[in-house]
PyMOL Python script that loads the backbone (N, CA, C, O; Angstrom):
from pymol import cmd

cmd.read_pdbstr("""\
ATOM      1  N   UNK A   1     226.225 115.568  13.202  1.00  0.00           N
ATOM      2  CA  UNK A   1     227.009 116.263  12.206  1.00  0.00           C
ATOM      3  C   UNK A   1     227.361 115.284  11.103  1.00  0.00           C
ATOM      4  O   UNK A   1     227.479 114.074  11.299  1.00  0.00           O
ATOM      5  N   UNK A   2     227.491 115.765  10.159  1.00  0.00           N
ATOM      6  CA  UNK A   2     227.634 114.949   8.847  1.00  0.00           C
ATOM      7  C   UNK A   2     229.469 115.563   8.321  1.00  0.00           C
ATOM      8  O   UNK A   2     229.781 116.749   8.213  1.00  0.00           O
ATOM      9  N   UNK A   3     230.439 114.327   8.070  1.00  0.00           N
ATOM     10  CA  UNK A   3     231.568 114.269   7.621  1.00  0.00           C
ATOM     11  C   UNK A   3     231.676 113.849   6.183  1.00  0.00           C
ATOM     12  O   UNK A   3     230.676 113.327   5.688  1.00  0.00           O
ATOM     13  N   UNK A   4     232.741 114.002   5.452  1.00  0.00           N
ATOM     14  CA  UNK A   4     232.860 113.174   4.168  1.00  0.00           C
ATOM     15  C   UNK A   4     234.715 113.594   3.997  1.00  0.00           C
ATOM     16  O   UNK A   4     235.211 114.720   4.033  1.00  0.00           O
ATOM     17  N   UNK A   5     235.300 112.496   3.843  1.00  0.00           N
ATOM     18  CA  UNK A   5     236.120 112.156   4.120  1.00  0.00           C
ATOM     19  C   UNK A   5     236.873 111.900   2.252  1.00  0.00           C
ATOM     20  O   UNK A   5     236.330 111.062   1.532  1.00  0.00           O
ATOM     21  N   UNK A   6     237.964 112.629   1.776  1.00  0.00           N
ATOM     22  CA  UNK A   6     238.663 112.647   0.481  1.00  0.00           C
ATOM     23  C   UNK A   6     239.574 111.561   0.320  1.00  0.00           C
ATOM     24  O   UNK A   6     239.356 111.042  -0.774  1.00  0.00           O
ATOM     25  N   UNK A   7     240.412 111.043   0.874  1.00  0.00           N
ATOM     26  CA  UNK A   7     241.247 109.969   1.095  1.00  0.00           C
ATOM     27  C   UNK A   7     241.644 109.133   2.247  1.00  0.00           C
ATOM     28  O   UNK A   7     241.246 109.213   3.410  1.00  0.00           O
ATOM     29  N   UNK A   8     242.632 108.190   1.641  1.00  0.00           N
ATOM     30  CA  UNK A   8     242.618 107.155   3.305  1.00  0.00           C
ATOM     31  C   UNK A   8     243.345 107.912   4.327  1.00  0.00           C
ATOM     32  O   UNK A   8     243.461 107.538   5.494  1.00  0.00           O
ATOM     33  N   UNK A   9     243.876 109.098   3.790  1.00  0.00           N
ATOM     34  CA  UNK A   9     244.774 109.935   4.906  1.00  0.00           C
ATOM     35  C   UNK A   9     244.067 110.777   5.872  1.00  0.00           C
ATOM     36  O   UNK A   9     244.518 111.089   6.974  1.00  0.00           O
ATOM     37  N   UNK A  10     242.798 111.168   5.338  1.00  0.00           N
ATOM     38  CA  UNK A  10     241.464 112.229   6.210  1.00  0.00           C
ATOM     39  C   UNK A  10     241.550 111.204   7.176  1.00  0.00           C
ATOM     40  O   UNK A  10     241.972 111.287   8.329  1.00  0.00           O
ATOM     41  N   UNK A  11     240.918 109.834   6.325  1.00  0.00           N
ATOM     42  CA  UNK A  11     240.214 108.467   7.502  1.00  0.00           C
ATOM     43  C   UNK A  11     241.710 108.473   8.924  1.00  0.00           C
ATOM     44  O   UNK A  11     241.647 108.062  10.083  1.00  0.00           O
ATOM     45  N   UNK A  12     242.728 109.021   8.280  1.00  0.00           N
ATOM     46  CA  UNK A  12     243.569 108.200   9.332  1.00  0.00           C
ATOM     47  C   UNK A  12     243.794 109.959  10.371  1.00  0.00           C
ATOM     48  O   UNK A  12     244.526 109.900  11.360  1.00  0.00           O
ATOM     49  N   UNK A  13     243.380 110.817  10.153  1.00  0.00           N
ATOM     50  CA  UNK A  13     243.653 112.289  10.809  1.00  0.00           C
ATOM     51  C   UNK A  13     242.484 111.938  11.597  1.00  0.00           C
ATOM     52  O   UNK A  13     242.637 111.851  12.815  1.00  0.00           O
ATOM     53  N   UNK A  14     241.118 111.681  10.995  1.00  0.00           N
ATOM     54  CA  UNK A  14     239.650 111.987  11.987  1.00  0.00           C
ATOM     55  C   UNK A  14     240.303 111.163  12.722  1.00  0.00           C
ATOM     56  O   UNK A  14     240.959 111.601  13.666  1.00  0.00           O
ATOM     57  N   UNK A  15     240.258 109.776  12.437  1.00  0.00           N
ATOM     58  CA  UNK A  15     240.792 108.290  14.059  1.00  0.00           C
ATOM     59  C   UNK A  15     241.527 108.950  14.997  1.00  0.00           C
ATOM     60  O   UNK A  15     240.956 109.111  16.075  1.00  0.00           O
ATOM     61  N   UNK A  16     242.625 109.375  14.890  1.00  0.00           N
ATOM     62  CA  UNK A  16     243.157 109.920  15.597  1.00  0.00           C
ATOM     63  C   UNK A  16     243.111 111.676  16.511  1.00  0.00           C
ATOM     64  O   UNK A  16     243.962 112.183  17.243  1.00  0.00           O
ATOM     65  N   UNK A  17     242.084 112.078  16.169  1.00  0.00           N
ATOM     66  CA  UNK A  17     241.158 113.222  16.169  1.00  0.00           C
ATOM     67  C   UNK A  17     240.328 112.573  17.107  1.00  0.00           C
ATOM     68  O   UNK A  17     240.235 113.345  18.061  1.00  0.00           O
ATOM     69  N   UNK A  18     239.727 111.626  17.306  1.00  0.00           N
ATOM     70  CA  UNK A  18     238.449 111.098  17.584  1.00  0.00           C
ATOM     71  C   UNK A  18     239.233 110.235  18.989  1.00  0.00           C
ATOM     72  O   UNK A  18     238.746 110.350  20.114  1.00  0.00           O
ATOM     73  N   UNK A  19     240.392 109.449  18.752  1.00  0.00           N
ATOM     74  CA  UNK A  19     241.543 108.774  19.729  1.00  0.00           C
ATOM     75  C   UNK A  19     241.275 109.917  20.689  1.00  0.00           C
ATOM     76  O   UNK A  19     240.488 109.739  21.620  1.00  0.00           O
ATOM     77  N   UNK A  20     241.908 111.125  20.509  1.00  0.00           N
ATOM     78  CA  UNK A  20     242.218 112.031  21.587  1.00  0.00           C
ATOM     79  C   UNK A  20     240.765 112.627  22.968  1.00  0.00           C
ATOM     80  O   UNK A  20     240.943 112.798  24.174  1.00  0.00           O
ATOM     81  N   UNK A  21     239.438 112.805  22.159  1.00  0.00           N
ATOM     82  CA  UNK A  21     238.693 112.659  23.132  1.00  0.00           C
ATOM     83  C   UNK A  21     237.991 111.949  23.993  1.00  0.00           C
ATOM     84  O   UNK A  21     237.354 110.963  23.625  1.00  0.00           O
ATOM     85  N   UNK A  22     238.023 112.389  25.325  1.00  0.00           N
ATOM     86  CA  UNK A  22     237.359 111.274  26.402  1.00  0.00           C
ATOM     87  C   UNK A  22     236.509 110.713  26.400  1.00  0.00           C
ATOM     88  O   UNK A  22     236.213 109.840  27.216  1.00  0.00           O
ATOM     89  N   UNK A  23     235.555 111.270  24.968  1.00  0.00           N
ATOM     90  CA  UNK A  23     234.079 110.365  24.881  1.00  0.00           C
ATOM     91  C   UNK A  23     233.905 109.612  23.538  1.00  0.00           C
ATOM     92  O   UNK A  23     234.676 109.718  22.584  1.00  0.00           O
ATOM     93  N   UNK A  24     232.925 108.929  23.579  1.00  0.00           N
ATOM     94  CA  UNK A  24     232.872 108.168  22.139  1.00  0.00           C
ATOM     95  C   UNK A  24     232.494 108.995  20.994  1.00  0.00           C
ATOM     96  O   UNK A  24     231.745 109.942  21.231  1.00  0.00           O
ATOM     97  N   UNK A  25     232.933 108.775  19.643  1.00  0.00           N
ATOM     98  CA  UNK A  25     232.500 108.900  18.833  1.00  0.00           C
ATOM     99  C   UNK A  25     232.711 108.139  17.815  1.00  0.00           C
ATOM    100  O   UNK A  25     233.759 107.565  17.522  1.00  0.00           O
ATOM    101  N   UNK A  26     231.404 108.127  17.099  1.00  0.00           N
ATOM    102  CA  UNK A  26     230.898 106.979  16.527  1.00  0.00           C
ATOM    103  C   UNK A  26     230.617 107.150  14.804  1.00  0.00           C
ATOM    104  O   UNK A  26     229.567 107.734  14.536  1.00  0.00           O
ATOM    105  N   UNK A  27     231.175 106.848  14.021  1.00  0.00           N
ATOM    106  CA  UNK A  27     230.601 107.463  12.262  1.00  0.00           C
ATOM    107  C   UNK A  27     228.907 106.151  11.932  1.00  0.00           C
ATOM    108  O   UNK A  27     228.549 105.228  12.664  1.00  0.00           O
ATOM    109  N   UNK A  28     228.373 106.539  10.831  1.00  0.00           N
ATOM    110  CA  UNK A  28     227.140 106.025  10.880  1.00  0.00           C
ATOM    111  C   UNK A  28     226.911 106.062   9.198  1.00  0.00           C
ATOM    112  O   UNK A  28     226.546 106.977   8.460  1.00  0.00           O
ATOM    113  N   UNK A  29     227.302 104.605   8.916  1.00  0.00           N
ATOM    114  CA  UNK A  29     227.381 104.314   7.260  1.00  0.00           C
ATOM    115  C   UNK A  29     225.852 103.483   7.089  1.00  0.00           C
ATOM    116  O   UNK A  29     225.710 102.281   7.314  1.00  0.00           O
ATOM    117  N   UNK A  30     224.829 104.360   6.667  1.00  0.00           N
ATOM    118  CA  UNK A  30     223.110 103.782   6.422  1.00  0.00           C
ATOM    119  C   UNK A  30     223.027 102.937   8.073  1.00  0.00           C
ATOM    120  O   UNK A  30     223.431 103.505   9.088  1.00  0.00           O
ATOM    121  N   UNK A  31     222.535 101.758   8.085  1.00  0.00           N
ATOM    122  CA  UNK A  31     222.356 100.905   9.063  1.00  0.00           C
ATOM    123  C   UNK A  31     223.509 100.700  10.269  1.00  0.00           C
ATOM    124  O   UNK A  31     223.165 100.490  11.433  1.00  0.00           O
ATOM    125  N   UNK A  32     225.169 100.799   9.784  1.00  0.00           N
ATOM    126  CA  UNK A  32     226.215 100.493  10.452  1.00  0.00           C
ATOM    127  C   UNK A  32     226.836 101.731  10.946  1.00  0.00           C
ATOM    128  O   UNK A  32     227.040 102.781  10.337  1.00  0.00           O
ATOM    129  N   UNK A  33     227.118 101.391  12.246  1.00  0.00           N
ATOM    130  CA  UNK A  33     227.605 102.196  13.422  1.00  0.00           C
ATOM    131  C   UNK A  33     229.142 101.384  13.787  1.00  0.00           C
ATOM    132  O   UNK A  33     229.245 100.224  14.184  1.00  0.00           O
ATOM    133  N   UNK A  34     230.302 102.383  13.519  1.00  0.00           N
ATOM    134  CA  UNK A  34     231.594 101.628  13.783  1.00  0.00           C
ATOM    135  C   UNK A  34     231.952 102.883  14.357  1.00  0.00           C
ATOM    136  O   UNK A  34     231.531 103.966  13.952  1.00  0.00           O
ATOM    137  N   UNK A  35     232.990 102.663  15.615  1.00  0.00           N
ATOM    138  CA  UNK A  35     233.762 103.085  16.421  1.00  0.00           C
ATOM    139  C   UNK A  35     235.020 104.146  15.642  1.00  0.00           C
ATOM    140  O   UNK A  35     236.020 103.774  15.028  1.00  0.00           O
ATOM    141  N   UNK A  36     234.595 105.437  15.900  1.00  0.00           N
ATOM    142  CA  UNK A  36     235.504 106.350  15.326  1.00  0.00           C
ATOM    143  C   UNK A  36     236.942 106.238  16.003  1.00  0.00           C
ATOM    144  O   UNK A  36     237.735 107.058  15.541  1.00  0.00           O
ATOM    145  N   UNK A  37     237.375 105.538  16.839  1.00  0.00           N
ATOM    146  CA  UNK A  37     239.107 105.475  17.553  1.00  0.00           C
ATOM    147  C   UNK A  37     239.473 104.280  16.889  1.00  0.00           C
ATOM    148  O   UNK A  37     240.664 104.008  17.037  1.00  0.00           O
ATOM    149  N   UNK A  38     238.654 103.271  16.025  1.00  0.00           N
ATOM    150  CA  UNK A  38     239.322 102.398  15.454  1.00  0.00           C
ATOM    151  C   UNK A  38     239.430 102.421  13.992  1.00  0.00           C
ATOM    152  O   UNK A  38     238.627 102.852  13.164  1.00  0.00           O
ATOM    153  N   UNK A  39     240.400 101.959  13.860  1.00  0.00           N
ATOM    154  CA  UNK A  39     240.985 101.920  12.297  1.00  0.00           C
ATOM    155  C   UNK A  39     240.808 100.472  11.640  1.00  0.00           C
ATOM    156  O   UNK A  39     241.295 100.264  10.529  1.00  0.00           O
ATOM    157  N   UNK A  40     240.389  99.869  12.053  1.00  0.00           N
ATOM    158  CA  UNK A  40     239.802  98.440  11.753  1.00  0.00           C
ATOM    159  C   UNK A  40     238.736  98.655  11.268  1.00  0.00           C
ATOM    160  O   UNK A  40     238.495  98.326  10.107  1.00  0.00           O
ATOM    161  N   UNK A  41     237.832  99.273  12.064  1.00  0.00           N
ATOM    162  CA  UNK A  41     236.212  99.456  12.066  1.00  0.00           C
ATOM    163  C   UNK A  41     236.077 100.692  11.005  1.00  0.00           C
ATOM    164  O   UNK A  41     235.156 100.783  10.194  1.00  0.00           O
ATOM    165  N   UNK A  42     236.851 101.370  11.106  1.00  0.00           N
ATOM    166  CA  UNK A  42     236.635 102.712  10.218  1.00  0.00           C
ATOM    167  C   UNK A  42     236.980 102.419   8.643  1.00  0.00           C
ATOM    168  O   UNK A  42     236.588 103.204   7.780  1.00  0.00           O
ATOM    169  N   UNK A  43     237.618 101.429   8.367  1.00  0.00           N
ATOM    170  CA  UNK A  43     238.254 101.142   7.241  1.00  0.00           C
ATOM    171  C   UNK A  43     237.119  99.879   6.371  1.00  0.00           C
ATOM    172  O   UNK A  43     237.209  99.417   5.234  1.00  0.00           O
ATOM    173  N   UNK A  44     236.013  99.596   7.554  1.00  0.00           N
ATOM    174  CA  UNK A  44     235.152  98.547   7.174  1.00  0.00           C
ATOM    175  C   UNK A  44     234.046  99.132   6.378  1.00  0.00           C
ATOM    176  O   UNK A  44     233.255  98.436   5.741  1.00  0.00           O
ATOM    177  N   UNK A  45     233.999 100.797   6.444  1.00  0.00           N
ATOM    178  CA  UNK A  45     232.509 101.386   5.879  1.00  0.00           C
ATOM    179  C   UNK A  45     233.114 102.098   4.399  1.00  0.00           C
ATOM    180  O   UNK A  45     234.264 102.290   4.004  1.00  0.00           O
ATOM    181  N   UNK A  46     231.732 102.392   3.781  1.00  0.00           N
ATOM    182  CA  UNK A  46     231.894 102.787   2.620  1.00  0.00           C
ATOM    183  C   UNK A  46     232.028 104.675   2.626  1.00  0.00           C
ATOM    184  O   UNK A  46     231.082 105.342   3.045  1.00  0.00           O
ATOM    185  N   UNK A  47     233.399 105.382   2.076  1.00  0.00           N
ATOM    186  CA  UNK A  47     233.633 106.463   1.971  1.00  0.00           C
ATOM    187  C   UNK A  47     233.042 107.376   1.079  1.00  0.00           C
ATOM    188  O   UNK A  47     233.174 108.566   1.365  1.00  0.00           O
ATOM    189  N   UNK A  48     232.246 106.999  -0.222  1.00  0.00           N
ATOM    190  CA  UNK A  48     231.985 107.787  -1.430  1.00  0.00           C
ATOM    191  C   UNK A  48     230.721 108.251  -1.078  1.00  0.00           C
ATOM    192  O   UNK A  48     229.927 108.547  -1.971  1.00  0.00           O
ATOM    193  N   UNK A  49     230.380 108.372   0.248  1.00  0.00           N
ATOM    194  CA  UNK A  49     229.107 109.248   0.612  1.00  0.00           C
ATOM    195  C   UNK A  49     229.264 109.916   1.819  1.00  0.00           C
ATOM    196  O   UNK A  49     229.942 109.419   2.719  1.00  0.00           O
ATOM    197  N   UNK A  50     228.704 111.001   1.935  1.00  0.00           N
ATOM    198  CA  UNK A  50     228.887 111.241   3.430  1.00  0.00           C
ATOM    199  C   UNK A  50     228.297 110.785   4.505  1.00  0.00           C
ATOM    200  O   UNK A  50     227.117 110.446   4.414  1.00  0.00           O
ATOM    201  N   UNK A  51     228.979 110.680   5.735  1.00  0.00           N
ATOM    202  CA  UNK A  51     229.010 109.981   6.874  1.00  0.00           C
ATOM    203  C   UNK A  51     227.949 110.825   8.121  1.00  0.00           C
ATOM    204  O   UNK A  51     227.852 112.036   8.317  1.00  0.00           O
ATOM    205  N   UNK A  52     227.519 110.127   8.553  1.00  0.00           N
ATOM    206  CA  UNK A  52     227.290 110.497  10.368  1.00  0.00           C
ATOM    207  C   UNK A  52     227.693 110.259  11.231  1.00  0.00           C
ATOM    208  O   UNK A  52     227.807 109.088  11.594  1.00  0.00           O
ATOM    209  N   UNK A  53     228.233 111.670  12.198  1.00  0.00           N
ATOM    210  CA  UNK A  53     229.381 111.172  13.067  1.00  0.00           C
ATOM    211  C   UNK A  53     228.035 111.211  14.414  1.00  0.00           C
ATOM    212  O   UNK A  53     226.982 111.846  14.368  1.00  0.00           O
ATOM    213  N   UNK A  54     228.436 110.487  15.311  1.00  0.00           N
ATOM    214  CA  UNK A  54     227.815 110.786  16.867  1.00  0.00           C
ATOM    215  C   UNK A  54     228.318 110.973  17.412  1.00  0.00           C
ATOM    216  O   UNK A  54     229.365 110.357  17.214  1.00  0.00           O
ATOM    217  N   UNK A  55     228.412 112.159  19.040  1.00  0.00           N
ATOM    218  CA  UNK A  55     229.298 112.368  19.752  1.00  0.00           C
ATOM    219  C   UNK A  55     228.614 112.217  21.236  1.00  0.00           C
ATOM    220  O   UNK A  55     227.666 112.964  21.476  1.00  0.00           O
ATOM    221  N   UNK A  56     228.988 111.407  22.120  1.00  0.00           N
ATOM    222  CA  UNK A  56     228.732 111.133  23.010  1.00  0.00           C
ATOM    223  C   UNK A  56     228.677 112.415  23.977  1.00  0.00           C
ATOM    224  O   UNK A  56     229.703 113.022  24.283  1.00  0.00           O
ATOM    225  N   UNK A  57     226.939 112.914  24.598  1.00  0.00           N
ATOM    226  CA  UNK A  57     227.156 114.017  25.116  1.00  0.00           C
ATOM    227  C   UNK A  57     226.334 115.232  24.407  1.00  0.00           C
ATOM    228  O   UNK A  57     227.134 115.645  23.568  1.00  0.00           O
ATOM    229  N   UNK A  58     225.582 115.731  24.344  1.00  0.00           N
ATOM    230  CA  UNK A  58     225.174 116.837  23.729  1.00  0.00           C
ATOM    231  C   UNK A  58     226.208 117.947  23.965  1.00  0.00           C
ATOM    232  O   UNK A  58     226.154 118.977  23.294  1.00  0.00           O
ATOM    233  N   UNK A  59     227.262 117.738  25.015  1.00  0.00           N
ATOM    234  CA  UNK A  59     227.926 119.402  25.694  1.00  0.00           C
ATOM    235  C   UNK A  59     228.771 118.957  25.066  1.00  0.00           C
ATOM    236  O   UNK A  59     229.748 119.666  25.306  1.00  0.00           O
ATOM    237  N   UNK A  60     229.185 117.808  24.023  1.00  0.00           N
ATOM    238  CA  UNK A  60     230.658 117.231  23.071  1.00  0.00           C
ATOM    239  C   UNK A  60     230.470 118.130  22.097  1.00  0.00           C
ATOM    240  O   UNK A  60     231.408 118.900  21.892  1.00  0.00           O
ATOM    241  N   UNK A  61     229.706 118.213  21.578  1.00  0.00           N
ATOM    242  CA  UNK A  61     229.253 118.016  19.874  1.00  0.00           C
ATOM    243  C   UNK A  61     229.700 119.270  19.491  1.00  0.00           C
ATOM    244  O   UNK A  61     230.572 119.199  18.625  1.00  0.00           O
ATOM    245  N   UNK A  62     229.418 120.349  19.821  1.00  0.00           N
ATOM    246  CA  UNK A  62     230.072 121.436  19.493  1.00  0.00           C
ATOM    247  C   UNK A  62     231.568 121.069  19.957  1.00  0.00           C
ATOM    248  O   UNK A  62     232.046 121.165  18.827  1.00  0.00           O
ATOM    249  N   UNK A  63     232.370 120.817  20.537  1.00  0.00           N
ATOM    250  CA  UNK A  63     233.736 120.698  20.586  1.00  0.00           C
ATOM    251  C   UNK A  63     234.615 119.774  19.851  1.00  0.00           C
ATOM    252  O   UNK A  63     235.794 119.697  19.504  1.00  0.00           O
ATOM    253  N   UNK A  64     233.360 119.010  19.758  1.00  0.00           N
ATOM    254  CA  UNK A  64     234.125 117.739  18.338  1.00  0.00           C
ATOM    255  C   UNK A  64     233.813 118.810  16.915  1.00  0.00           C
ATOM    256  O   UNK A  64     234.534 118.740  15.919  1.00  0.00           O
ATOM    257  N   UNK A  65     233.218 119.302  16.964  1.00  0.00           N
ATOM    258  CA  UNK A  65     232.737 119.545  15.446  1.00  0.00           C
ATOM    259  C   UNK A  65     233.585 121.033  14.957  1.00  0.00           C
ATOM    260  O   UNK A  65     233.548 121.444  13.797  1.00  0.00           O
ATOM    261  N   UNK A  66     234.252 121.649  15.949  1.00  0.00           N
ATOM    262  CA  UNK A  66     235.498 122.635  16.167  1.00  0.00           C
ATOM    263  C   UNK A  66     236.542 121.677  15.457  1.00  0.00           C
ATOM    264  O   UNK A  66     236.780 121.544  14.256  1.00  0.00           O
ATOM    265  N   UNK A  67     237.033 121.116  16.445  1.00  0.00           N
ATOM    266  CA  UNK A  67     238.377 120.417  15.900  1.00  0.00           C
ATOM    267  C   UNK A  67     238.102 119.590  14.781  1.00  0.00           C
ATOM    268  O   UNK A  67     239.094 119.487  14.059  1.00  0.00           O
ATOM    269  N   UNK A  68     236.761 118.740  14.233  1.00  0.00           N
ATOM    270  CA  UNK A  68     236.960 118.121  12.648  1.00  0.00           C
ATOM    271  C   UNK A  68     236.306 119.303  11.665  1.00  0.00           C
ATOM    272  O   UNK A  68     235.613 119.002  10.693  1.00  0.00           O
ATOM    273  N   UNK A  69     236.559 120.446  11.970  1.00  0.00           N
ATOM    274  CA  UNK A  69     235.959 121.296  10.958  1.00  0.00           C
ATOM    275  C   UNK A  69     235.911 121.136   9.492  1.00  0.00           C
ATOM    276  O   UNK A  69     234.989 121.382   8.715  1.00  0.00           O
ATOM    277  N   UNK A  70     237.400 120.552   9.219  1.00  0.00           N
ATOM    278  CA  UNK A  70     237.794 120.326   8.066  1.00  0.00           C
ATOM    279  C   UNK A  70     237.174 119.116   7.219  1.00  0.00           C
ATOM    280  O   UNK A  70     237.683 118.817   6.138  1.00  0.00           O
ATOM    281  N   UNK A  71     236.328 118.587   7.608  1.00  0.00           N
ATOM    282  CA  UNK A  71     235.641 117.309   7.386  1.00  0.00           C
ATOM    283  C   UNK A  71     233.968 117.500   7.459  1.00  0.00           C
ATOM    284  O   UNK A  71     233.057 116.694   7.268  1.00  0.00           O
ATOM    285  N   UNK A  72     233.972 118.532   7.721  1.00  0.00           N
ATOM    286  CA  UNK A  72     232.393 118.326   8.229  1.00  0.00           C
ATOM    287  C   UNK A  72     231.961 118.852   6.642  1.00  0.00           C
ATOM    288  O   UNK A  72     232.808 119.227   5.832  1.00  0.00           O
ATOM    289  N   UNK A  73     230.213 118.797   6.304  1.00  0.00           N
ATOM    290  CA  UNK A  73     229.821 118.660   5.218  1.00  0.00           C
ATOM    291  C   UNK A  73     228.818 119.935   5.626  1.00  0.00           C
ATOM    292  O   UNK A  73     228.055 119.720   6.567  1.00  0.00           O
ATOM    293  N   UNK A  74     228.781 120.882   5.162  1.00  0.00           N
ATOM    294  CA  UNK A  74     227.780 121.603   5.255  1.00  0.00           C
ATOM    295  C   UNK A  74     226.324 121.914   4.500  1.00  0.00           C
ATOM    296  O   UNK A  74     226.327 122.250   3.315  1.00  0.00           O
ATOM    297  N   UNK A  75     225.033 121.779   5.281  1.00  0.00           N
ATOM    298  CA  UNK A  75     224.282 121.634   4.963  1.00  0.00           C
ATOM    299  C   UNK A  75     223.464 122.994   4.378  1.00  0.00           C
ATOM    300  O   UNK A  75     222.341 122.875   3.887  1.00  0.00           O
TER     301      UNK A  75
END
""", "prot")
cmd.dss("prot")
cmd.show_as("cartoon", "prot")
cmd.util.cbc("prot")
cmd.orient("prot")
């Protein structure tokens, strides 16, 4: 699923969005893969494009992509 994110306040709702489930998920800036529960790592990629999220799990992905609805980029 593809995200794109408006301000540092989205970045700080998805982290904590992403905190709450039991599996990983991961955003995907060109080559770099940083840890969606951290705010260190999330704050290291570039925002003015949209993102790729990964969700650990094929049976996740629909349930992550429910709760960041508001973020997701439609194709």
């Amino acid at each position: 699923m593809t995200v794109r994110f408006e301000s540092l306040g989205d970045v700080k709702e998805f982290v904590g969005l992403a905190t709450l489930q039991p599996y990983a998920v991961q955003v995907q800036d060109g080559d770099r893969m940083v840890n969606a529960k951290s705010f260190m790592e999330m704050f290291t990629i570039n925002f003015t494009q949209p993102l790729l999220v990964e969700v650990a799990g094929k049976e996740n992905e629909a349930d992550f992509a429910r709760a960041a609805k508001r973020f997701l980029v439609c194709a």
